[in-house]
C-alpha positions, 0 to 999 in steps of 0.5 A: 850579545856583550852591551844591553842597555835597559832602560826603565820608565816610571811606570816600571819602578813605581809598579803604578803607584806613585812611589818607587817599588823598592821591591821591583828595583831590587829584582832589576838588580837581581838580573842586572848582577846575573848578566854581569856574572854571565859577561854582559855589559850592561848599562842602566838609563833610569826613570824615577827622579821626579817620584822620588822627589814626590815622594821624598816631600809627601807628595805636595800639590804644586802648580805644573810648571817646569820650575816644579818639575825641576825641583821635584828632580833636584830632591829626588835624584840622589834619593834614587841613585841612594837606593840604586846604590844600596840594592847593587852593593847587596851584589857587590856591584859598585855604580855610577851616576851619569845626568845628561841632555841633548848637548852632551850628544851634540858637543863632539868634545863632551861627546867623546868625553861621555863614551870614553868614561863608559868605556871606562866604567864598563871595562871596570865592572862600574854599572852606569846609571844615567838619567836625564839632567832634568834639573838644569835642562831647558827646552831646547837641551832636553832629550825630552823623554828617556827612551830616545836618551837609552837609544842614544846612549846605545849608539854612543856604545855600539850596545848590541841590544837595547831593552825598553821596560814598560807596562805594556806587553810590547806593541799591539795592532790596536789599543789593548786598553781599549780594543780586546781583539788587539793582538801582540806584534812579535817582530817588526823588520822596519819601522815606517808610518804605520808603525808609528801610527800604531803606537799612536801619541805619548800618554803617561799615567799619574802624572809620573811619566814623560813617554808613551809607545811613540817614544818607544818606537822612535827609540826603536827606529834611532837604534836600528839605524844604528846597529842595535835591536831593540825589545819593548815589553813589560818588566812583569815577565819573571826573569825579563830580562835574562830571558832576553839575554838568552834569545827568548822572544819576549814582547816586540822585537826591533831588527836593526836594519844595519850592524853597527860597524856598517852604520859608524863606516858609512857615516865615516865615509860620508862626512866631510873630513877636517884635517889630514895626517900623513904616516909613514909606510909602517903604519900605512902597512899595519892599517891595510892588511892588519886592522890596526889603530893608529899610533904616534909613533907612525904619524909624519905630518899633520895638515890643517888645524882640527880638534879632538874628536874630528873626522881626519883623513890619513894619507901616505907618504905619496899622499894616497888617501888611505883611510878616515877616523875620529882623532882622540888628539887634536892637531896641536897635540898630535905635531908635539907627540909625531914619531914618539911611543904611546907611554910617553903621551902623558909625559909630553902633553900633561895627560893622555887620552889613551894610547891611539891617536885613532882607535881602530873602532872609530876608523875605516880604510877607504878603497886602495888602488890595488883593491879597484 
């Protein structure tokens, strides 16, 4: 397990009052420093902007409207980024801040444009903190709760594991708040009705929280389907997320019903490509047999005008489809960077995406003649 994503609700950092626990935030730091130390990648998608504004302006009694919401996010988001800051520098760990909405997910440019600065960011050791740009999202942008962005985000990341803090132990076979006889699920293989009916309907408490246990599952669900397990349970376990780190059963358990490489190759393979690139036999031998990206410096030809970021079809000389992957280069650029080695890309564009015009991650060969 090398990518966590933890995310942390309202509830988590205000410990159920209605400001922010400085003291809980400064043991999430704790353990986020110790998995760094370990070799994790972790990322952060925090709750808390709209306490914090209600807290920086005394907590003022405002109609609820989502003008209000918004202003309470506008003052309190860099209130809670100040204090994320402040506690992880007390572990020598330098963090960035990330705002998005549903666009950002649906845009293949900002996209791409989102994972190549995790990427970034993550390979430096620069913790991403992200929330959502409640200040400027409307309706039909929002995310609409944090859980299903955390999800998303571990798509966006491949993320091996995705841990959704609460104040609850995980889920129940009942209500525990209205049924003492309600037991802990410990494991769940697939998520279907009665797990969602289990979870029953989004509830916040104190006006603080935007999501409930459904929301939590339907994170659950998007990440299993995208390779990621999830765990639901409470931040009150000593060490939480270490212990999870480690294998401990804590809370429920979400199995992904898929890896994230099959989930990225069926989805490869399924969509309808945008363009081609035809390459030459040197690189038509290095994708086959060596799982290699696909430089420039084996491309011939291009076909079809297409975008950074489309789903392209890489052909033979012969004209044999040979494999399918995302392009970090539109076509425009691809024609002017044909046969030259990646160290010139910047030189000849004005900027580079990096050396690949396909990365091996984001490509899978299709079936071979010699494979039927």
């Amino acid at each position: 397990m090398h990518k966590i994503v933890v995310k942390l609700g309202t509830s988590t950092l205000t410990q159920g009052t209605k400001q922010l626990s400085r003291r809980a935030m400064l043991e999430i730091a704790r353990q986020v420093a110790h998995l760094q130390e370990k070799g994790k990648q972790v990322v952060l998608v925090t709750s808390g902007a709209v306490a914090a504004g209600r807290e920086c302006l005394g907590h003022p009694t405002v109609e609820r409207f989502w003008p209000s919401k918004q202003m309470f996010a506008a003052v309190g988001q860099s209130r809670l980024m100040q204090i994320w800051a402040d506690l992880f520098s007390i572990f020598h760990i330098q963090v960035g801040q990330l705002l998005l909405t549903r666009d950002d997910f649906s845009n293949r440019q900002r996209y791409l444009n989102i994972r190549d600065s995790l990427h970034c960011m993550l390979k430096h050791r620069i913790l991403p903190i992200i929330n959502e740009n409640d200040t400027i999202a409307t309706k039909e942008i929002r995310v609409g709760d944090n859980d299903n962005l955390a999800a998303l985000v571990s798509n966006l990341i491949a993320a091996d594991r995705l841990i959704l803090l609460t104040d609850q132990e995980g889920l129940y076979t009942a209500d525990p708040r209205l049924d003492n006889q309600a037991a802990l699920i410990p494991r769940i293989n697939h998520i279907d009705e009665k797990i969602f009916a289990l979870a029953g309907g989004a509830s916040a408490s104190l006006g603080l929280g935007t999501g409930g246990m459904y929301t939590k599952v339907q994170a659950a669900q998007l990440a299993s389907q995208s390779g990621t397990s999830t765990v639901i349970t409470s931040f009150k376990h000593p060490n939480v997320l270490l212990d999870i780190a480690d294998g401990h059963a804590i809370g429920t358990f979400f199995m992904a019903e898929t890896t994230a490489r099959e989930s990225r190759k069926r989805w490869l393979l399924s969509e309808k490509h945008q363009g081609k690139i035809q390459i030459d036999a040197g690189a038509e031998q290095k994708l086959r047999h060596n799982g290699a990206s696909l430089l420039p410096i084996g491309i011939t030809q291009t076909f079809q005008s297409f975008d950074r970021g489309a789903l392209v079809q890489l052909v033979s000389l012969s004209g044999y489809p040979i494999a399918v992957g995302i392009t970090n280069y539109k076509s425009q650029d691809i024609q002017k960077l044909i046969g030259t080695h990646s160290q010139h890309i910047e030189d000849i564009l004005g900027y580079s995406y990096g050396p690949e015009i396909i990365h091996r991650d984001n490509m899978t060969r299709t079936r071979f003649k010699e494979d039927s």
